[in-house]
TIGU-801982 format. One record per residue (C-alpha): residue number from 1; x, y, z. Coordinates in Angstrom, 3 decimals. Example, Ala and Ser with C-alpha at 12.3 -4.5 7.8 and 13.67 -1.06 7.14 Angstrom:
2
[pt 1; [12.300; -4.500; 7.800]],
[pt 2; [13.670; -1.060; 7.140]],
This chain:
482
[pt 1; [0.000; 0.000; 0.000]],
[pt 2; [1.067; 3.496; -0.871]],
[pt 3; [0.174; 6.145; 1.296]],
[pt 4; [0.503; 9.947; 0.051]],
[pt 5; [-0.745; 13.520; 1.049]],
[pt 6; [-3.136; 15.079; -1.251]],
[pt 7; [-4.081; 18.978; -0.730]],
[pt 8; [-6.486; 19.250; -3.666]],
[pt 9; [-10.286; 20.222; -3.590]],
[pt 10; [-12.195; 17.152; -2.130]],
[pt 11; [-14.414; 17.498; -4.957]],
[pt 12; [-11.559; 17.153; -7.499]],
[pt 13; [-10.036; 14.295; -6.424]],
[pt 14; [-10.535; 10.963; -8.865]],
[pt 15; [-10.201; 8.360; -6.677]],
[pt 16; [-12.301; 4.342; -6.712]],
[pt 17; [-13.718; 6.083; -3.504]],
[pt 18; [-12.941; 9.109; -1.200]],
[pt 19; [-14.275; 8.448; 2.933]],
[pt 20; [-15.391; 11.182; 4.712]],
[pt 21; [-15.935; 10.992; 8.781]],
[pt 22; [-19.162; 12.497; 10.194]],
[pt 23; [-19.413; 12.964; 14.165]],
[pt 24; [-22.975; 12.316; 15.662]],
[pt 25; [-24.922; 16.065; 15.818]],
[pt 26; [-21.912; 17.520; 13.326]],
[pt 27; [-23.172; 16.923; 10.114]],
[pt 28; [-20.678; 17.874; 7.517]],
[pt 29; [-21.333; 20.334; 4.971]],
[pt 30; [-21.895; 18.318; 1.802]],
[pt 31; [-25.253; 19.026; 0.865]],
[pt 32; [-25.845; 15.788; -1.367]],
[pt 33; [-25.553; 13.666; 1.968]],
[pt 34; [-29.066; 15.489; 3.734]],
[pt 35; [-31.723; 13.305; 2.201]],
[pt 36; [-29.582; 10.426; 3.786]],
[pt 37; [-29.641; 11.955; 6.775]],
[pt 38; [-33.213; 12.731; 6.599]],
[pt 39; [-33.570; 8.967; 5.723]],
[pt 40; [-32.356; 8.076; 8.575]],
[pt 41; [-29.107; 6.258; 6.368]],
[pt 42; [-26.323; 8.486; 7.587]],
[pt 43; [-26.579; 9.720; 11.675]],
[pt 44; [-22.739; 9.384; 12.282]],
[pt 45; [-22.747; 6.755; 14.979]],
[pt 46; [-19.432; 5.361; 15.386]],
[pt 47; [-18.752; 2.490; 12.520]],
[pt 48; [-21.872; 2.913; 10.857]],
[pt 49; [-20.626; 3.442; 7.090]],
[pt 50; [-22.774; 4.045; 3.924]],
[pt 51; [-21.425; 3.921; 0.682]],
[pt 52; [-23.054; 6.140; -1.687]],
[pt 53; [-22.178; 6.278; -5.707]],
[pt 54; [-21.480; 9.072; -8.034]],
[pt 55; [-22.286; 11.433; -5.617]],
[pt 56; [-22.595; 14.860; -7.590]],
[pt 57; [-20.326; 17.306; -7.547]],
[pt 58; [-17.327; 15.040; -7.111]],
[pt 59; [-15.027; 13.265; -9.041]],
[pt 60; [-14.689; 10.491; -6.746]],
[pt 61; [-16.532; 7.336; -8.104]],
[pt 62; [-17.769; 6.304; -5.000]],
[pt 63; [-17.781; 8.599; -1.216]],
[pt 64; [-18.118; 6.247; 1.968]],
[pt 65; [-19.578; 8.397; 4.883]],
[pt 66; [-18.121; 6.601; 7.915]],
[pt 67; [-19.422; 7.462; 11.221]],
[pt 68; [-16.761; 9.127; 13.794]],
[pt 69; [-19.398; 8.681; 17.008]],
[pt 70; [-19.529; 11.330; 19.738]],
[pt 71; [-17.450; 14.053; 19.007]],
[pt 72; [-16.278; 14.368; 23.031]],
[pt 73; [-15.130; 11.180; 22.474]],
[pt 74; [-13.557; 11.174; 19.080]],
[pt 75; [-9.352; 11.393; 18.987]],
[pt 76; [-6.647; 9.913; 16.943]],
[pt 77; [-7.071; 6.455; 18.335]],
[pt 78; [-10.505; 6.212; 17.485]],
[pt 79; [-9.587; 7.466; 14.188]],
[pt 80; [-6.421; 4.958; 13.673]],
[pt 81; [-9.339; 2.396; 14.496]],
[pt 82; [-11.992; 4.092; 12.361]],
[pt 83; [-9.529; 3.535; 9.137]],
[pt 84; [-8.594; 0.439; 9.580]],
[pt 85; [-12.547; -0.375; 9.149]],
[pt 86; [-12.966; 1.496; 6.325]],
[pt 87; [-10.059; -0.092; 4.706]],
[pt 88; [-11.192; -3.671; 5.669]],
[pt 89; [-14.747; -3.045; 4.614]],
[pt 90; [-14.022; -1.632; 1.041]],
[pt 91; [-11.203; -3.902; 0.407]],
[pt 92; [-14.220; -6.666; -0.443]],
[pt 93; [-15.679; -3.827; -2.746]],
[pt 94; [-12.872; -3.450; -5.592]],
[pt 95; [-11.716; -0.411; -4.656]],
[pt 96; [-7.776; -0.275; -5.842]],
[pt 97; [-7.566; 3.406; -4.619]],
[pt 98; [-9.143; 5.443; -1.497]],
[pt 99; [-9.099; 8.643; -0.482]],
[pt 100; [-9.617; 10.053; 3.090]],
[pt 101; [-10.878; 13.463; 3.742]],
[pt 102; [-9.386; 14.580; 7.598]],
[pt 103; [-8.368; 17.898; 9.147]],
[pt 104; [-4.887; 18.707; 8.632]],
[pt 105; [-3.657; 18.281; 11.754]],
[pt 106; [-0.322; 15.528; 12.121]],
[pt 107; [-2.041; 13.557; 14.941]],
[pt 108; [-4.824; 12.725; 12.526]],
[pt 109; [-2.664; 11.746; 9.577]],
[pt 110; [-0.061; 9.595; 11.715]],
[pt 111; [-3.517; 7.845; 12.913]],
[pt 112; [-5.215; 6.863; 9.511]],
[pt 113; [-1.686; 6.299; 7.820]],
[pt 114; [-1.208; 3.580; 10.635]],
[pt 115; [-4.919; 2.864; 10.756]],
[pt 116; [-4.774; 1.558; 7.100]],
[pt 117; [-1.778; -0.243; 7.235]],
[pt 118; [-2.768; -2.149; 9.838]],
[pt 119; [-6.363; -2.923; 8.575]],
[pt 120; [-4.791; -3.923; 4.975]],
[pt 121; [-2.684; -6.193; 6.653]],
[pt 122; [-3.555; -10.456; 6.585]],
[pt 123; [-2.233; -13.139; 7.859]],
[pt 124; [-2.563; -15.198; 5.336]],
[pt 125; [1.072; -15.378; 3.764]],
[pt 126; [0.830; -19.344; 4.779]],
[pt 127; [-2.343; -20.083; 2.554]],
[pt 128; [-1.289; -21.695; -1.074]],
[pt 129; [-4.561; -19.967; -3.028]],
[pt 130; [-4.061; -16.165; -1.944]],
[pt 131; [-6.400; -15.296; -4.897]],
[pt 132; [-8.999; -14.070; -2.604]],
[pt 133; [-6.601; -11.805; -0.823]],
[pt 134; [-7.529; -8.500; -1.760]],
[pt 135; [-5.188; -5.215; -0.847]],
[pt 136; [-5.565; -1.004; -1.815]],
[pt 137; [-2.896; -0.432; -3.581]],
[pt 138; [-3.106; 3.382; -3.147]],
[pt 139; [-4.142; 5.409; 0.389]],
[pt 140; [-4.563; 9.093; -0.480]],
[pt 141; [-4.612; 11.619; 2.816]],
[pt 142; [-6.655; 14.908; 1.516]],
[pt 143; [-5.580; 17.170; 4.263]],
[pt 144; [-6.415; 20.796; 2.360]],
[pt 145; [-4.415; 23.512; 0.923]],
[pt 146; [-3.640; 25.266; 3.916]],
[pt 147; [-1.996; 24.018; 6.922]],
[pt 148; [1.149; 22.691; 8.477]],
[pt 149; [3.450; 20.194; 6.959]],
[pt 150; [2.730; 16.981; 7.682]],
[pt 151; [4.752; 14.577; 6.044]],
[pt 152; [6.715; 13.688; 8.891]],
[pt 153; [3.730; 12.973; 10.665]],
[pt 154; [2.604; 10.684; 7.758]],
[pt 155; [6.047; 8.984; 7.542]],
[pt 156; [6.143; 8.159; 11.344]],
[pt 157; [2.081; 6.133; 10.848]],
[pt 158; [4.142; 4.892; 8.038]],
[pt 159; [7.004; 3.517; 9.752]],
[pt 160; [4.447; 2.446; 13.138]],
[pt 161; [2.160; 0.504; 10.731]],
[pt 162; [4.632; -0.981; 8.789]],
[pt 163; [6.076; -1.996; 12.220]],
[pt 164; [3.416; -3.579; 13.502]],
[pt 165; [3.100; -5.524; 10.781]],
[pt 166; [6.423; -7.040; 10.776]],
[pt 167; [5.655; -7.634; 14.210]],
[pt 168; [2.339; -9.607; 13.654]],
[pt 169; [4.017; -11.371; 10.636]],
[pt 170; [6.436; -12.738; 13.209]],
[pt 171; [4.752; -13.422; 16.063]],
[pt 172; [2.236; -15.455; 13.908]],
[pt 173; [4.529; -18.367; 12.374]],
[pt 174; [3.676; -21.939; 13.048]],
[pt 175; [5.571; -23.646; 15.532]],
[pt 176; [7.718; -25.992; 13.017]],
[pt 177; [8.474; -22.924; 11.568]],
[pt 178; [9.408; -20.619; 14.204]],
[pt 179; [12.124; -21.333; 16.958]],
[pt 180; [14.612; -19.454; 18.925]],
[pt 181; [17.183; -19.856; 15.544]],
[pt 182; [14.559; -18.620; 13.062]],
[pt 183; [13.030; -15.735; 15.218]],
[pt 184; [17.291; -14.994; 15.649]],
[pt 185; [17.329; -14.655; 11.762]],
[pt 186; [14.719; -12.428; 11.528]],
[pt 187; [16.199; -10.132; 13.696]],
[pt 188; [19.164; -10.226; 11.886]],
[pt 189; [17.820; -9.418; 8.492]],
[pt 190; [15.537; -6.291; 10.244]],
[pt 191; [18.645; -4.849; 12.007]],
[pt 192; [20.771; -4.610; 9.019]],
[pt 193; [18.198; -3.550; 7.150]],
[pt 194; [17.686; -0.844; 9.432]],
[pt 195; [20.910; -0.239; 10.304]],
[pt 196; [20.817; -1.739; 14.004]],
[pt 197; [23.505; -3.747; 16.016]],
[pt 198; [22.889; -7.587; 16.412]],
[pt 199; [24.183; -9.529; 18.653]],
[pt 200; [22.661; -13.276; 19.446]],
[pt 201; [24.144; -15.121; 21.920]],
[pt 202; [23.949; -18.978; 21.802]],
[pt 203; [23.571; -21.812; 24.363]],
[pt 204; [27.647; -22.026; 24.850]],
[pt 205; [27.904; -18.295; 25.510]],
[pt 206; [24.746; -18.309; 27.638]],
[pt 207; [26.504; -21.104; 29.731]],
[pt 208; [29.796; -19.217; 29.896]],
[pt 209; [27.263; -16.467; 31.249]],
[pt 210; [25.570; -18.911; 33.789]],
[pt 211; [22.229; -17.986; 32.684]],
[pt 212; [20.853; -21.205; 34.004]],
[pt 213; [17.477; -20.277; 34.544]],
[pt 214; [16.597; -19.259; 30.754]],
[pt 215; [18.849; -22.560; 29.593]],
[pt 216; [17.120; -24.471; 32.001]],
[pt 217; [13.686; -23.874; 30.184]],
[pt 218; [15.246; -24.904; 27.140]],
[pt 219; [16.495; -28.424; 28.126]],
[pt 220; [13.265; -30.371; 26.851]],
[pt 221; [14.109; -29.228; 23.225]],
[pt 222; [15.991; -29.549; 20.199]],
[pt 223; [16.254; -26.476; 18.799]],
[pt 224; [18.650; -24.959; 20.821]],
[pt 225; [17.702; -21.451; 22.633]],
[pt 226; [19.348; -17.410; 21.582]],
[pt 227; [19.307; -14.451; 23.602]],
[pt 228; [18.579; -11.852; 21.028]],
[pt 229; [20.300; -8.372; 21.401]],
[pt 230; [19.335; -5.356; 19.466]],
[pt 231; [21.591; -2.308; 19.897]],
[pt 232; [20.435; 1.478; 18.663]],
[pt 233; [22.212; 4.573; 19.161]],
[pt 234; [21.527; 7.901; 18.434]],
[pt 235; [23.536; 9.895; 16.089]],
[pt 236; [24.443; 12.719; 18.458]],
[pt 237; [25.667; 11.441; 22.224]],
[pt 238; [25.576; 12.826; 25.227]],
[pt 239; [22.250; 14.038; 24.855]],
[pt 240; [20.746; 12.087; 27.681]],
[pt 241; [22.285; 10.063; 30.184]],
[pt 242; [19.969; 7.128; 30.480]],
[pt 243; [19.855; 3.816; 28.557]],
[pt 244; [16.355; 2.681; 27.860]],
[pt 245; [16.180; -1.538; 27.872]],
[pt 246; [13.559; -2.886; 26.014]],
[pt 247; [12.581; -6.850; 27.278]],
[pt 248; [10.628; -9.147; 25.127]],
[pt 249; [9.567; -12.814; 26.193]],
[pt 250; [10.250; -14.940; 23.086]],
[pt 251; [8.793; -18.589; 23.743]],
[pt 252; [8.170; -19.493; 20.046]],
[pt 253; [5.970; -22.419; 21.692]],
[pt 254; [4.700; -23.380; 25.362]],
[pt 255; [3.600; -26.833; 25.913]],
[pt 256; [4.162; -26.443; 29.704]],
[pt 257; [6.959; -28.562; 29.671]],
[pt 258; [6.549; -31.367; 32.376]],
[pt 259; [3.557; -29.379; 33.746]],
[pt 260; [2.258; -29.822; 30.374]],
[pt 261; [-0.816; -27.394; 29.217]],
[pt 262; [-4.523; -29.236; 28.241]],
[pt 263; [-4.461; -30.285; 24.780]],
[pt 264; [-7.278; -27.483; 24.552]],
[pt 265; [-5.763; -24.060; 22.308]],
[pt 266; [-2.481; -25.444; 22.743]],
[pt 267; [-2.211; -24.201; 19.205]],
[pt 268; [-2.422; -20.420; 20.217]],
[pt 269; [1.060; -21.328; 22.032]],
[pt 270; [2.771; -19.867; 19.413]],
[pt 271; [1.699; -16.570; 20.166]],
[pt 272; [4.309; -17.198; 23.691]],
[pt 273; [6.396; -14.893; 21.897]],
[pt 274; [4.386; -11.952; 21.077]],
[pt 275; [6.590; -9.916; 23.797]],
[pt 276; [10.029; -10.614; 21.777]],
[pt 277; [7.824; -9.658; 18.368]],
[pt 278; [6.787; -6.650; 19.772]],
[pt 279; [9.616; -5.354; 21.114]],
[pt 280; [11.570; -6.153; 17.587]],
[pt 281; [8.718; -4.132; 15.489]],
[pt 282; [9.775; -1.526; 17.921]],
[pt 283; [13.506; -1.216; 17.538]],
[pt 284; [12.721; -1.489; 13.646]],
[pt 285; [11.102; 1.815; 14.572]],
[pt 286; [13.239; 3.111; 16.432]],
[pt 287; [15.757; 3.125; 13.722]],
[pt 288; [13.884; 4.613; 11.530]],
[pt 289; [12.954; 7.372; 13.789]],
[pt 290; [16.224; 8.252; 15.619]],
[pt 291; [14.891; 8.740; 18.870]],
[pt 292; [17.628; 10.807; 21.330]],
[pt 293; [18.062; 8.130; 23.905]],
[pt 294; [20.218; 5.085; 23.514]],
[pt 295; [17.996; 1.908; 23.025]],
[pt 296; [19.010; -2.238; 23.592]],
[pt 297; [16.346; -4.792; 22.955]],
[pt 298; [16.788; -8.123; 24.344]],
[pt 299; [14.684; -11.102; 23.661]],
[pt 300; [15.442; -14.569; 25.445]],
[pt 301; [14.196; -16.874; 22.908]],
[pt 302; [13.852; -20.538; 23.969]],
[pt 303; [10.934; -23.590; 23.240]],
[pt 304; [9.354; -25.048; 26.043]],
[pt 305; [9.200; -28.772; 25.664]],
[pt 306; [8.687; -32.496; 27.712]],
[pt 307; [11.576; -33.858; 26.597]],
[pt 308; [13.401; -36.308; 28.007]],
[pt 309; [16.012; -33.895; 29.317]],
[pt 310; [13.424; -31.478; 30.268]],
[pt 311; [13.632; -29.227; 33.485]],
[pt 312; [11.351; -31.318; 36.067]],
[pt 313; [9.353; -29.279; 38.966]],
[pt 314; [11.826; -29.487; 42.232]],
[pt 315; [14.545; -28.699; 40.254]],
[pt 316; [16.660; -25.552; 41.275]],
[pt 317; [18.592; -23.591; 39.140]],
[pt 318; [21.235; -20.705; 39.411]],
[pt 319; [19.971; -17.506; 37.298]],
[pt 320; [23.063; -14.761; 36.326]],
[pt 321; [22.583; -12.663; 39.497]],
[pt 322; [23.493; -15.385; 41.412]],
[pt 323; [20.579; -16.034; 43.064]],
[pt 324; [18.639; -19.863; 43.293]],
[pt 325; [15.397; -20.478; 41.784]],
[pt 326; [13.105; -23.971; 43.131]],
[pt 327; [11.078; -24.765; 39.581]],
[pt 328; [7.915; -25.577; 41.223]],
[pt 329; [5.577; -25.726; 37.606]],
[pt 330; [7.993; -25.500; 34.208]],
[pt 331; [4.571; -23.852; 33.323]],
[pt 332; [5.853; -20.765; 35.105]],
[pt 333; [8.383; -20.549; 31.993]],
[pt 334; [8.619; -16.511; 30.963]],
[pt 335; [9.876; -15.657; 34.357]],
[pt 336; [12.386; -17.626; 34.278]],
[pt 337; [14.016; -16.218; 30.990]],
[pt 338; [12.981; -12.721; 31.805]],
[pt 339; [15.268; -12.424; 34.698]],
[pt 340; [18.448; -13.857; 33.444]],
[pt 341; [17.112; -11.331; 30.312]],
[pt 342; [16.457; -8.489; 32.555]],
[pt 343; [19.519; -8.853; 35.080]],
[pt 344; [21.794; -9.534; 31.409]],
[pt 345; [20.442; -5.681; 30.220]],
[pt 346; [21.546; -4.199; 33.932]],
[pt 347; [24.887; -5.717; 32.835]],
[pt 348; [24.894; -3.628; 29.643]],
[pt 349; [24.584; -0.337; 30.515]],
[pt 350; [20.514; 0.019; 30.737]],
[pt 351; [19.651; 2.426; 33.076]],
[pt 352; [15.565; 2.129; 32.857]],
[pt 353; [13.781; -0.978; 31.737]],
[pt 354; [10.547; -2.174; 30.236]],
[pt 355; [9.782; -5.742; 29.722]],
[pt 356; [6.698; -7.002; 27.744]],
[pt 357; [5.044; -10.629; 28.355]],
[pt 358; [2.401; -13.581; 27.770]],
[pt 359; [2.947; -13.821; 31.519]],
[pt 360; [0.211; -14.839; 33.130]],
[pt 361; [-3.586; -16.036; 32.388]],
[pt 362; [-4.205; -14.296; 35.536]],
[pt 363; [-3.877; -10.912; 33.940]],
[pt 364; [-6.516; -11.717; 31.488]],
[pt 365; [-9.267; -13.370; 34.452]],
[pt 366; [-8.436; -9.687; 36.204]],
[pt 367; [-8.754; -7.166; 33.033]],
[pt 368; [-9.972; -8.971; 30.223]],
[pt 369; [-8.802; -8.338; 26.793]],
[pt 370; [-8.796; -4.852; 27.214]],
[pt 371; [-6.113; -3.668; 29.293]],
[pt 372; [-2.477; -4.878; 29.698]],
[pt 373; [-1.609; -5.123; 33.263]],
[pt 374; [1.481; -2.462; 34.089]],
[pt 375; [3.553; -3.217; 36.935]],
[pt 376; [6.706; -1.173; 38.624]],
[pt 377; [8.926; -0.627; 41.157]],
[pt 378; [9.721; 3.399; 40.292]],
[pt 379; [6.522; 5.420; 39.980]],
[pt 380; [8.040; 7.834; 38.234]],
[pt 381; [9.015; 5.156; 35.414]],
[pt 382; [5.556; 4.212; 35.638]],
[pt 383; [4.253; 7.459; 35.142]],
[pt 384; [6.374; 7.697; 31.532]],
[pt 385; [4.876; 4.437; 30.439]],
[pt 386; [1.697; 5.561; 31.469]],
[pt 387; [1.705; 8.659; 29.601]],
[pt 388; [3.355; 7.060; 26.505]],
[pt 389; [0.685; 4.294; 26.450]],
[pt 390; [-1.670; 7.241; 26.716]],
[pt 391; [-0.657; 9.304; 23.669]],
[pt 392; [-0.510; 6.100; 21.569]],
[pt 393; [-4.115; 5.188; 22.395]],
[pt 394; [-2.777; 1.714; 23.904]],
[pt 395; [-4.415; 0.968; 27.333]],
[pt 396; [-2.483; -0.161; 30.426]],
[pt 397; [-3.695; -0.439; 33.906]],
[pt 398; [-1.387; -0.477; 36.614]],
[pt 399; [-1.366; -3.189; 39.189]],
[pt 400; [0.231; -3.814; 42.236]],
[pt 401; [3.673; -5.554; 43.315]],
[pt 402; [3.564; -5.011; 46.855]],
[pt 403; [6.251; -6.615; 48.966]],
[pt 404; [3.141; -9.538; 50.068]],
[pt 405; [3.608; -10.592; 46.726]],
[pt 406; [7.254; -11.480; 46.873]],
[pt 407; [6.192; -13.257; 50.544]],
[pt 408; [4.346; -15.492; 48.876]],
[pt 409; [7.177; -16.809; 46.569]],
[pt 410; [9.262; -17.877; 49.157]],
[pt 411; [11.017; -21.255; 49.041]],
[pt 412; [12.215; -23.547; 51.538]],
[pt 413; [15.260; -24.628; 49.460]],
[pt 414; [15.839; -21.724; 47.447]],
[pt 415; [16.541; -18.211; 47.095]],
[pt 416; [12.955; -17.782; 45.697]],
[pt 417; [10.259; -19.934; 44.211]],
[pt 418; [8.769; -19.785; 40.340]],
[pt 419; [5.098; -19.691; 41.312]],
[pt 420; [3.046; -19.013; 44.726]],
[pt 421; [1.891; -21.541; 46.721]],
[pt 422; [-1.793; -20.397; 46.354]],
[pt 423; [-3.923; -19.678; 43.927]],
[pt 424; [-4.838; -16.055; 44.018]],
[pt 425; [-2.634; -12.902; 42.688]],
[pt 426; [-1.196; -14.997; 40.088]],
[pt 427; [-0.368; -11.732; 38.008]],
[pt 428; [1.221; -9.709; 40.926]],
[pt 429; [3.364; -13.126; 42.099]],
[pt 430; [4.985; -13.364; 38.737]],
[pt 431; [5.557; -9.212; 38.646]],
[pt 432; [7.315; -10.189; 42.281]],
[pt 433; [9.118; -12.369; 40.690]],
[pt 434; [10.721; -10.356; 38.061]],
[pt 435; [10.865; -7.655; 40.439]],
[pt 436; [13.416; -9.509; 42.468]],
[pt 437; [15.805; -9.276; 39.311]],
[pt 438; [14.794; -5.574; 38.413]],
[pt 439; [15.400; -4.160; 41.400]],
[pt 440; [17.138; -1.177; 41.990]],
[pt 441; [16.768; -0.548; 38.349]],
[pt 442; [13.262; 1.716; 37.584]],
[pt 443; [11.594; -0.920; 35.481]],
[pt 444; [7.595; -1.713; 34.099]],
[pt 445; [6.779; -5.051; 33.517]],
[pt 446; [3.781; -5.562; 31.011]],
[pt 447; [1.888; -8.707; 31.238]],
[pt 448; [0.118; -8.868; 27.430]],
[pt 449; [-1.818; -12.276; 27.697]],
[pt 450; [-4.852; -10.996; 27.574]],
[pt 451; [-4.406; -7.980; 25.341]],
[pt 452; [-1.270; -9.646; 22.680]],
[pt 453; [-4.111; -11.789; 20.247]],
[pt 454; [-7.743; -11.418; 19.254]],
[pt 455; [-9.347; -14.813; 18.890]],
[pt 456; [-11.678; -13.493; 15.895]],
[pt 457; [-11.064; -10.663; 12.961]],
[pt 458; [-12.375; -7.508; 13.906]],
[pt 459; [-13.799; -4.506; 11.949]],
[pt 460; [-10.264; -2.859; 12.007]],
[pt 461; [-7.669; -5.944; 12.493]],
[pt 462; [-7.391; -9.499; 11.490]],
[pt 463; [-7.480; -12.326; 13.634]],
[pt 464; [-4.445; -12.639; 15.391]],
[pt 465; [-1.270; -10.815; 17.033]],
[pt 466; [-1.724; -7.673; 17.882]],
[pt 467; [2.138; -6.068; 18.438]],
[pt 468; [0.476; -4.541; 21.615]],
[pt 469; [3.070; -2.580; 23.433]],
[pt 470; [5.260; -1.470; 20.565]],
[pt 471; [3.693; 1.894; 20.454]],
[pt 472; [4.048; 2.535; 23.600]],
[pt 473; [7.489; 1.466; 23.325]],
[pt 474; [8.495; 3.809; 20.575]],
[pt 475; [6.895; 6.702; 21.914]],
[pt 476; [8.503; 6.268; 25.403]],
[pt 477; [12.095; 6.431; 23.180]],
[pt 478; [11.167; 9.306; 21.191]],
[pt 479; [10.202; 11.229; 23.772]],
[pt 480; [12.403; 10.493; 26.614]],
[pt 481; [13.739; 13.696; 28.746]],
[pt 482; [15.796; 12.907; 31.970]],
């Protein structure tokens, strides 16, 4: 898809079919739409669309009038969201070329530049008869003659969208496809494309390391595990002081291991990795746009199988700070990479960390699908992921980590256990967890389970990964101040 500005006259613009967005009481001032209106056809409640032909006075062959809702509650998320419907509804209505009609302002065109690219996007790159796949070839942004520049606001939705996609592409390979090797290779390939550092370190090094809890994980299988390491720096130094440390959980499947899952959805195991995919659409991002704060990505990537060598509960393991871990359920897998991860970036140099995970299906129990569960140990780290999830129209809710939490992890013949003994808090336990490795390093963990798939397409998105987090990621780079 192709994705310009256009400043034209709405009316002369020749286009398979030009959108226009009408808020609820706001009627716009196109007086071929009223007997719609007074038809009851066009009343501008949010995703209502009507598609109206050869609409007089304009070029356009077709105009979709796509309802924007209330207007108190209209912004540049609901936009991003509103595009990506249009551009999955008219998709199945040969339309090679679209045109949207939106106030020249760059939050709006960033929002249905990444809008579109995300609803044009399918997963469907592993289907031998694509013939049904249909794409826009051609996204025109009619902003007006006057107005501000904005084509660095429609080359950063560009760049987001694009992304996201990479990240979705990713995250959704099948399982004999995608291991800790292959997801290593496509970071490779994106980093010198984008001009990034790569660095992957293999089971040897990782031993040399003593990262035993992540390589203890990956003892049930044969495709042997990578810690991914993604390196961006900014062209002028000195700028800012801090080292931002991006963590990504990169299980490319979960069976459980020993404490194997139910055969139920086991497929959607694949999706263990959505953390690592998301934080790897981000630092293809970041590249691209040059953030002034030093950035290093690391994703532990291993696959968690029943092997016969496989990590048993009751084992105990030595992670890279030293400390003892009792494996109590090999179902309790992310942690255990994430803090040989996490305590391997306070080795490099990162100063403030974010890690994003398929943690827990406690998270999802407590907020659903809709929220990703934020937690921290530096509230004013907190508050900067808060914000940045804010502008970016991604939602987090923050949760606690209280120092309860961490009492019930205790182990009688280790430094700490993998999972509570009870059944409650299972989201806050795992934080804990982490936290124990973080610690004294400001740091948000963000536990995606619920929020990093959708079971069914959507209006605006395809079934599938989401890349949830990787706004807020970029955003929280680009506008870092210390």
């Amino acid at each position: 898809m192709k994705i310009t500005l256009d400043r034209r006259p709405l009316h002369e613009i020749d286009t398979d079919v030009l959108v226009v967005f009408e808020l609820e009481g706001k009627p716009l001032e196109i007086t071929a739409l009223q007997e719609f209106r007074d038809a009851g056809e066009i009343t501008g409640k949010s995703g209502e669309l009507t598609l109206l032909h050869r609409v007089p006075g304009f070029a356009a062959k077709r105009v979709l009038v796509a309802g924007a809702g209330k207007p108190e509650k209209f912004d540049a998320a609901v936009l991003r969201g509103l595009a990506g419907v249009v551009v999955r509804h008219l998709k199945t209505r040969a339309a090679g070329s679209v045109a949207f009609a939106i106030e020249p302002a760059a939050g709006l065109v960033m929002a249905v530049a990444e809008g579109a690219l995300l609803g044009d996007f399918e997963l469907d790159h592993f289907k031998s008869d694509r013939s049904g796949s249909k794409n826009i070839e051609t996204v025109v942004l009619a902003v007006g003659a006057e107005g501000q520049p904005l084509e660095a606001a429609l080359e950063r939705g560009v760049v987001l969208g694009e992304a996201s996609n990479f990240a979705r592409q990713v995250a959704n390979e099948p399982p004999n496809v995608q291991n800790p090797m292959r997801l290593a290779e496509h970071a490779r390939t994106m980093a010198t494309a984008a001009g990034l550092g790569c660095e992957v370190l293999d089971q040897k090094k990782m031993e040399e390391l003593g990262m035993g809890a992540l390589l203890g994980v990956a003892m049930g299988s044969d495709a042997p595990p990578a810690l991914i390491i993604l390196r961006y720096q900014p062209a002028v130094k000195g700028k800012s002081s801090a080292h931002l440390g991006l963590v990504g959980k990169g299980v490319t499947f979960d069976t459980g291991g020993i404490s194997i899952k139910p055969a139920e959805n086991m497929d959607k195991m694949k999706y263990d990795m959505c953390g690592g995919a998301a934080v790897l659409g981000a630092m293809q991002a970041i590249a691209r746009l040059k953030p002034p704060i030093a950035v290093t990505a690391l994703i532990p990537a291993v696959e968690n199988m029943p092997g016969s060598r496989a990590q048993r509960p009751g084992d105990i393991v030595k992670t890279l700070s030293g400390k003892t871990v009792e494996v109590l359920n090999t179902d309790a897998e992310g942690r255990l990479i994430l803090c040989d991860a996490i305590t391997y970036a306070k080795q490099l140099g990162c100063t403030h960390l974010v890690d994003a995970a398929t943690l827990t299906g406690a998270i999802a129990v407590a907020l659903g699908v809709l929220y990703t569960g934020a937690f921290s140990n530096d509230s004013g780290m907190l508050d900067r992921v808060l914000h940045a999830a804010r502008e970016e129209g991604e939602k987090l809710w923050h949760m606690p980590v209280d120092e309860e939490y961490r009492e019930m992890m205790k182990s009688a013949f280790a430094d700490i256990a993998n999972i509570s003994g009870g059944r409650y808090g299972g989201a806050s336990t795992a934080a804990a967890f982490l936290k124990e490795f973080a610690d004294p390093t400001p740091w948000v963990h963000l536990d995606i389970a619920g929020t990093a798939w959708v079971e069914e397409p959507k209006p605006h998105l395809a079934k599938g990964p989401t890349a949830v987090g990787l706004r807020t990621f970029v955003h929280l780079a680009e506008h870092w101040r210390d």
